[in-house]
Backbone bond lengths (Angstrom), bond angles and torsions (degrees), N, CA, C in turn:
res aa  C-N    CA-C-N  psi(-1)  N-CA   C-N-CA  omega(-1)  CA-C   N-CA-C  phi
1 X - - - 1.449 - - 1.527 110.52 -
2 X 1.248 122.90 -31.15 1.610 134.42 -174.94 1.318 93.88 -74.25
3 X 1.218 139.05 -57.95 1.868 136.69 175.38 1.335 87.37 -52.59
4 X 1.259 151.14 -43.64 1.591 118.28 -164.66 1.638 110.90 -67.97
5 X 1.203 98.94 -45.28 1.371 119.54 -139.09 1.936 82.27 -75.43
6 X 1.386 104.33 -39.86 1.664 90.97 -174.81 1.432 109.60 -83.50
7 X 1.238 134.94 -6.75 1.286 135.52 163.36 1.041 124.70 -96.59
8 X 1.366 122.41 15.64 1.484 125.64 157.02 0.915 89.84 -102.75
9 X 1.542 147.13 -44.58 1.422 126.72 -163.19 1.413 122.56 -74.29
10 X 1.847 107.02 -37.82 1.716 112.04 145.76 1.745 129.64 -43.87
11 X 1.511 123.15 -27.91 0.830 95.03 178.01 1.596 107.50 -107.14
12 X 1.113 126.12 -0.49 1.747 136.28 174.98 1.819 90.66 -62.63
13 X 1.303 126.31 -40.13 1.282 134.46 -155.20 2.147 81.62 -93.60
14 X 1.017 142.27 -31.53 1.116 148.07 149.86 1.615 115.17 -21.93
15 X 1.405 95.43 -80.71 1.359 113.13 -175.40 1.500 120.01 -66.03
16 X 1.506 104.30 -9.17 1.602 103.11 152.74 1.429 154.04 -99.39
17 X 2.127 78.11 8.90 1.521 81.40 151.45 1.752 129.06 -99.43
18 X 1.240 100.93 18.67 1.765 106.28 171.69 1.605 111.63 -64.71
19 X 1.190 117.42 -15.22 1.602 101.87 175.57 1.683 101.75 -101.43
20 X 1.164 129.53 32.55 1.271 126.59 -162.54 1.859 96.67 -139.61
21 X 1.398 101.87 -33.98 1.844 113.23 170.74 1.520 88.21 102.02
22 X 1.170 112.78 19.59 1.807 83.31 -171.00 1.560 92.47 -110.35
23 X 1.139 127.27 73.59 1.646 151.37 153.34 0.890 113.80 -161.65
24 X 1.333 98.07 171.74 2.000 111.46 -177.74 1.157 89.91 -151.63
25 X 1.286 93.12 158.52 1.470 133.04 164.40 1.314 117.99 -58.72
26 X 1.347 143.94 132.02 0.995 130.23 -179.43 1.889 107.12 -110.79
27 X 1.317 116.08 147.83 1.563 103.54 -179.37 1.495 111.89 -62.68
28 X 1.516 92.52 149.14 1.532 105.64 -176.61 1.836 113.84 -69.99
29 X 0.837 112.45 170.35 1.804 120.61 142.96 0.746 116.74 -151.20
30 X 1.808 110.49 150.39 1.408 99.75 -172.74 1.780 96.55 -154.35
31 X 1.420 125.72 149.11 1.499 120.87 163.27 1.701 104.64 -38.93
32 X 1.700 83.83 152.57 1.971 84.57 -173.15 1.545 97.93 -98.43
33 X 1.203 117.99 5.43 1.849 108.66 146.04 1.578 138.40 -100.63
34 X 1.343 109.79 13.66 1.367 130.11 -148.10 1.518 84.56 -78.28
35 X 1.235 126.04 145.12 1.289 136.89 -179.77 1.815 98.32 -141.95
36 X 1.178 141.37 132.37 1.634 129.90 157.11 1.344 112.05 -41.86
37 X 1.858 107.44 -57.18 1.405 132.14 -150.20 1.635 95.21 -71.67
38 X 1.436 114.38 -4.76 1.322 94.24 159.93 1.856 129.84 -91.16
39 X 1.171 105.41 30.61 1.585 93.82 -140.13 2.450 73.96 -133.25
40 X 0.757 126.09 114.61 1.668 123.41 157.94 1.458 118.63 -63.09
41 X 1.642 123.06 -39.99 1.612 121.41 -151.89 1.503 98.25 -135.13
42 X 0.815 113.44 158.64 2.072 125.87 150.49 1.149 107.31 -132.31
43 X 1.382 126.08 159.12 1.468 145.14 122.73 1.516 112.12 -125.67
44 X 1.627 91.36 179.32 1.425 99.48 -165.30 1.928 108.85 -104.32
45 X 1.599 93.85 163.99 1.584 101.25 167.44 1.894 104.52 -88.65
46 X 1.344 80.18 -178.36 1.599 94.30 171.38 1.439 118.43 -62.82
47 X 0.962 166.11 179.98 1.159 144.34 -168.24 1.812 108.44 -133.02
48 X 1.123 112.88 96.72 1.867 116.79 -162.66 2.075 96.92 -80.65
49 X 1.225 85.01 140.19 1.473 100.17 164.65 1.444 117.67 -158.82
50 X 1.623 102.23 158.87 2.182 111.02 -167.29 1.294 83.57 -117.75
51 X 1.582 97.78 -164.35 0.916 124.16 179.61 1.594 151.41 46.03
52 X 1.126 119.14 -159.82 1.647 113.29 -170.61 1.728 99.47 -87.72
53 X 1.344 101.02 100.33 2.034 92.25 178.44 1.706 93.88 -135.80
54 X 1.316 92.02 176.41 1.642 103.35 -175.21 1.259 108.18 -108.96
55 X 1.843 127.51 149.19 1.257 105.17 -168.70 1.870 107.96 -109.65
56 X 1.253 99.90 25.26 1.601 99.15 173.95 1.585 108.58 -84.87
57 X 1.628 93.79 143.89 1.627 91.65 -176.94 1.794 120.13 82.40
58 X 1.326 128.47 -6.94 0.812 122.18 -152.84 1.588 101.81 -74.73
59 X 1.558 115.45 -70.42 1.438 103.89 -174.35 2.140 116.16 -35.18
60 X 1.370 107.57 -51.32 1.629 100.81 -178.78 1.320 93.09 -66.13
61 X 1.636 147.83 -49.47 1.176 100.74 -168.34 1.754 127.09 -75.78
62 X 1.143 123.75 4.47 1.226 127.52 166.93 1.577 118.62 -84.07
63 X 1.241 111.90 -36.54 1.642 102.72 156.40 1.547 121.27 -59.25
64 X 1.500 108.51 -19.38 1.517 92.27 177.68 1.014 142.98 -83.19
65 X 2.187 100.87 -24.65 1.325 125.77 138.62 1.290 126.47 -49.61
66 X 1.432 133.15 -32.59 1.309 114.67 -179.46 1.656 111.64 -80.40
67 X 1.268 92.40 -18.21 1.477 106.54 -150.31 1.914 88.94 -78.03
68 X 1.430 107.00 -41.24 1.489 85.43 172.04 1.402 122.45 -74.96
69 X 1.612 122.57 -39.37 1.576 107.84 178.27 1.387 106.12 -48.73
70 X 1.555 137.02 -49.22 1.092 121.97 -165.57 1.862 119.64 -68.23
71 X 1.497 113.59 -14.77 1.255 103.59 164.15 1.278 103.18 -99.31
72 X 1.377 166.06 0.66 1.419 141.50 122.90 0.965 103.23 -41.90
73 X 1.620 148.05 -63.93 1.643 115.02 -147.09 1.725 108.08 -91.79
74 X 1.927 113.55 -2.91 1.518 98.29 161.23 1.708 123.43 -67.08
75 X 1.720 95.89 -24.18 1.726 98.69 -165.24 1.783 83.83 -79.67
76 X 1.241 126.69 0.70 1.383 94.40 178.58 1.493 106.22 -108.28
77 X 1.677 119.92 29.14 1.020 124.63 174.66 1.412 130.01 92.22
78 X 1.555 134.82 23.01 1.626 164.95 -110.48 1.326 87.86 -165.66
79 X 1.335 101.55 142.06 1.508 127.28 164.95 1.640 111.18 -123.48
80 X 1.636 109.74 120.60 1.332 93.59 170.34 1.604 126.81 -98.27
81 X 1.486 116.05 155.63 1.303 129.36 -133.77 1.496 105.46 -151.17
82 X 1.494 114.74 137.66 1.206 95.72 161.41 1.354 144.54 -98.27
83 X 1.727 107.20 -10.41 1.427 99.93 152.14 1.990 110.07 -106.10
84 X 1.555 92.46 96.61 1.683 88.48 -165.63 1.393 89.75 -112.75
85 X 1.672 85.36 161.63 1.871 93.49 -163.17 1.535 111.70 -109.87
86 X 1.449 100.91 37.16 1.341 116.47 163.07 1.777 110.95 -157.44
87 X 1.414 97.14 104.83 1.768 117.60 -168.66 1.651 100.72 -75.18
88 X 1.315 114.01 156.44 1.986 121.00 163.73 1.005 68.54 -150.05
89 X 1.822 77.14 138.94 1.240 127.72 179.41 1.373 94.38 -117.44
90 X 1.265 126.75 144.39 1.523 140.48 156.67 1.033 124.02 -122.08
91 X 1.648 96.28 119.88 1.503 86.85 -179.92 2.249 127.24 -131.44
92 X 1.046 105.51 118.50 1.794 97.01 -171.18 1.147 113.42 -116.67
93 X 1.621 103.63 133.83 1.731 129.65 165.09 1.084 107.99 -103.51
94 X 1.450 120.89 137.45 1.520 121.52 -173.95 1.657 105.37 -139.82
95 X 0.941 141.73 91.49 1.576 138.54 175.34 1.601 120.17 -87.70
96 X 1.436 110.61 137.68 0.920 112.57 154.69 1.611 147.60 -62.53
97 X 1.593 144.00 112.41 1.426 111.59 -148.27 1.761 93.67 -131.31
98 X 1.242 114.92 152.75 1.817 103.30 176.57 1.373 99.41 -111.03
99 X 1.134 126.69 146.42 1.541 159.32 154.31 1.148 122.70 -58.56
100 X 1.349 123.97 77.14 1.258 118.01 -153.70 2.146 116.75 -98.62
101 X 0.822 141.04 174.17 1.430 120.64 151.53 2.028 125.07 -144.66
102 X 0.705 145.27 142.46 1.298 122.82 -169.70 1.371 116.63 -84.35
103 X 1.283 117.85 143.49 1.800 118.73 179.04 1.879 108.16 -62.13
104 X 1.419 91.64 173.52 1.776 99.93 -167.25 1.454 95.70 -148.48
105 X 1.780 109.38 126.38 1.985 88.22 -170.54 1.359 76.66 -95.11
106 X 1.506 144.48 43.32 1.673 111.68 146.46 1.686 106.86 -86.80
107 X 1.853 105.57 -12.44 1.472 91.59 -173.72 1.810 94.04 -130.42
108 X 0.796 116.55 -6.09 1.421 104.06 165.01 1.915 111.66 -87.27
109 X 1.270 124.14 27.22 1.348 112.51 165.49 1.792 117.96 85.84
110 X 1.140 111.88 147.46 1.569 118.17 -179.29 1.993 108.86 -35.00
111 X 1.054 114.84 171.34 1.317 133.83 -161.49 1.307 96.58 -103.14
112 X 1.817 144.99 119.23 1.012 143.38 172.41 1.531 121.54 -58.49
113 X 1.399 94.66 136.33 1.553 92.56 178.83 1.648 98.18 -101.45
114 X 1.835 91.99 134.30 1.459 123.91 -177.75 1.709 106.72 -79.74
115 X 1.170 121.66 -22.76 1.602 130.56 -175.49 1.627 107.59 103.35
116 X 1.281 118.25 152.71 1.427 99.79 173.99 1.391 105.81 99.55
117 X 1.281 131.29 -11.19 1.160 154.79 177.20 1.688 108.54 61.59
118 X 1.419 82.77 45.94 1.831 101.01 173.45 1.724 106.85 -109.04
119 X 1.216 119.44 120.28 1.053 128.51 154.67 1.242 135.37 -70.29
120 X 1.610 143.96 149.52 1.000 124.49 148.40 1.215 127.29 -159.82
121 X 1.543 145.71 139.83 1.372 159.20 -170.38 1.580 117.20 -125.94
122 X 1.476 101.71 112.40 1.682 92.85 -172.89 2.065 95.86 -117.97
123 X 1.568 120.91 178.69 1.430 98.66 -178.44 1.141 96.45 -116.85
124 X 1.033 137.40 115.53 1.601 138.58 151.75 1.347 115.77 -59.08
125 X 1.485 111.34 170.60 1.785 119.67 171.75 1.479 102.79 -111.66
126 X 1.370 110.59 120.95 1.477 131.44 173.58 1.463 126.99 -76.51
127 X 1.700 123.88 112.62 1.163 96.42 -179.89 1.492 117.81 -71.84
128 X 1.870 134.68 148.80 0.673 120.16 151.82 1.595 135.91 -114.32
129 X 1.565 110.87 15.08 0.851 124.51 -164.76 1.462 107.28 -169.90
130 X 1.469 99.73 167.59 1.476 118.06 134.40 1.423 139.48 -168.67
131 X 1.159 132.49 168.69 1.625 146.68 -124.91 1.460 118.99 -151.78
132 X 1.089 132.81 142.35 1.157 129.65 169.96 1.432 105.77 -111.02
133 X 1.804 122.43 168.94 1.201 106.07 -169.42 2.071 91.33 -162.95
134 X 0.769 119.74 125.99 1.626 127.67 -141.82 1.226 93.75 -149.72
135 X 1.988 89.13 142.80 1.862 107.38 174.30 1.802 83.91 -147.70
136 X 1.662 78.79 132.86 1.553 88.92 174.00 2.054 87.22 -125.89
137 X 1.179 98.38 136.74 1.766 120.90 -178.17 1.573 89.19 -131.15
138 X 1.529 79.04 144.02 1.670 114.30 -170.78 1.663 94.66 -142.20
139 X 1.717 97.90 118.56 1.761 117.84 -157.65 2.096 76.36 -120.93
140 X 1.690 79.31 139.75 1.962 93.23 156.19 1.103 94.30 -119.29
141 X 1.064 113.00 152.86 1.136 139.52 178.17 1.760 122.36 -136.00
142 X 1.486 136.83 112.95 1.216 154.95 -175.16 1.623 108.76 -60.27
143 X 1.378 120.18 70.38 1.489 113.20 -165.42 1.742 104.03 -50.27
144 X 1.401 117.27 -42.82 2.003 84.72 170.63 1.266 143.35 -58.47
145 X 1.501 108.69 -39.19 1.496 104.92 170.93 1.741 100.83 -93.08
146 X 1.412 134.03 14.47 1.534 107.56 -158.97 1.590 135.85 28.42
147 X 1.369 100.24 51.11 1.039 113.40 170.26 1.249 136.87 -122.83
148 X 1.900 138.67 126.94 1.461 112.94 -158.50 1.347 101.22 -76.41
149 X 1.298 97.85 170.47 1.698 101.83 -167.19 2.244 89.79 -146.67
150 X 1.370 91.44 -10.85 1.427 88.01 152.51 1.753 128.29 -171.95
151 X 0.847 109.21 174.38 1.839 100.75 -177.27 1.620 118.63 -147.92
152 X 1.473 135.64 132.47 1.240 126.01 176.19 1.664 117.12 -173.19
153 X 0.986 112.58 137.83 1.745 130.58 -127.62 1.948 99.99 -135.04
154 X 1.604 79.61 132.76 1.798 83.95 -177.32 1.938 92.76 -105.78
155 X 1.142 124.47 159.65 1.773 124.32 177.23 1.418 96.46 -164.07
156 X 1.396 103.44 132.39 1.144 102.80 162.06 1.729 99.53 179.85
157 X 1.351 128.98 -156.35 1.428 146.89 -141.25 1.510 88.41 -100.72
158 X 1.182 146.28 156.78 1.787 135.97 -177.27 1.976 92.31 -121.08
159 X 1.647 131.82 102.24 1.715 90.88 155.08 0.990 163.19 51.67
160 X 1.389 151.31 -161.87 1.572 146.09 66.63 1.521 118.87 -104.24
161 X 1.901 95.61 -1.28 1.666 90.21 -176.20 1.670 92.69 -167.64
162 X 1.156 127.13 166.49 1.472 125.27 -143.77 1.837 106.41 170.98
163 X 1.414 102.27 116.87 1.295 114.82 -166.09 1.461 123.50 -69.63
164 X 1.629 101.27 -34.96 1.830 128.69 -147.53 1.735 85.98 -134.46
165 X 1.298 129.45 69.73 1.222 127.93 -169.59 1.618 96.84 -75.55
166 X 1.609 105.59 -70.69 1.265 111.62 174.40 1.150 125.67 -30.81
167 X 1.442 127.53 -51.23 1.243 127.07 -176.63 1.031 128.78 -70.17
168 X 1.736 106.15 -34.56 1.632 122.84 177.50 2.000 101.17 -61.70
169 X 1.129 91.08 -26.01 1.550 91.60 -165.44 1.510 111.83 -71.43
170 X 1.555 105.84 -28.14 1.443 131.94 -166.48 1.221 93.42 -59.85
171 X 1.522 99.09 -83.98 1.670 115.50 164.54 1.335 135.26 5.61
172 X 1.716 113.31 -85.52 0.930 139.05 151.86 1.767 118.04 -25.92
173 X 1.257 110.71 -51.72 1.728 103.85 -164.20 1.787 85.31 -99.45
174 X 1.042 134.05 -11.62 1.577 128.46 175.34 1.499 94.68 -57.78
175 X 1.524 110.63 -56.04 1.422 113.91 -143.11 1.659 103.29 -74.68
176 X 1.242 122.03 -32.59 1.346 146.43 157.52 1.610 111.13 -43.49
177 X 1.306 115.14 -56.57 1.457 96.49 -172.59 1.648 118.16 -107.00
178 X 1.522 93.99 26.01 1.860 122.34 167.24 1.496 87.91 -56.09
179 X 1.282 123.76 -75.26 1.495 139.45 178.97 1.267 117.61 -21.79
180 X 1.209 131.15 -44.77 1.632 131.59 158.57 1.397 139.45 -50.59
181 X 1.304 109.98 110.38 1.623 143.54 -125.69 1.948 74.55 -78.85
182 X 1.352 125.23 122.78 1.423 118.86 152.95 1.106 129.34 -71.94
């Protein structure tokens, strides 16, 4: 439950960097008969998440994610339902990554003397940072056969802090489910 809860909150912190450009879109797939306009209802799955995430915020930030797919797929004419015959699945990985850089003895300083009148300078990798780096995927799923019938994924760099969460979030899953074939 602690991997969910911090990987929804890694990737909610994801989706706020869509007003900043620092995600992409990932290509869609989808069945090569998949139509929306065939589908009346959605509801949702449980909501799966990995990785290194934080668990503050988690329940609101998952209403804010659902809360936008479900107003994209009403404006695309969908009713949500609870036995609806078209399931989303959500799903977020969020990792932690360090920033590393290598030393330079023109700027890291003279070469230590070992004694013995041996010198020496070797280059290590420096941390200088660190980053989070998050994919939130959004699965349809065909509640009669349970089968996806499509798939498409936001990734990119996460923040650490973010003004317009909601909106970025809006954003982000708007631009994502542009991609869904009517």
């Amino acid at each position: 439950m602690k991997k969910i809860i911090f990987a929804f909150w890694g990737l909610s912190i994801l989706l706020l960097a869509g007003c900043s450009s620092s995600y992409k879109i990932l290509k869609p797939e989808q069945e090569d008969n998949f139509r929306l306009s065939d589908y009346a209802t959605f509801g949702f799955y449980e909501i799966e998440a990995t990785g290194d995430t934080m668990p503050e915020n988690f329940e609101r930030n998952v209403g804010i994610i659902k809360a936008a797919v479900a107003q994209n797929l009403q404006a695309k004419g969908l009713d949500e339902a609870r036995d609806a015959n078209l399931k989303i699945n959500i799903a977020l990985d969020v990792k932690e990554k360090v920033q590393t850089r290598e030393t330079d003895f023109r700027t890291e300083g003279l070469p230590r003397y070992m004694g013995q009148r041996r010198y020496s300078w070797k280059s290590e990798e420096v941390v200088v940072g660190k980053y989070r780096e998050g994919t939130l995927m959004i699965d349809l799923v065909d509640a009669n056969n349970n089968r996806m019938v499509w798939q498409g994924g936001v990734s990119g760099i996460i923040p650490s802090k973010s003004k317009n969460f909601t909106e970025e979030v809006n954003q982000a899953i708007a631009e994502l489910l542009q991609k869904i074939p009517k």
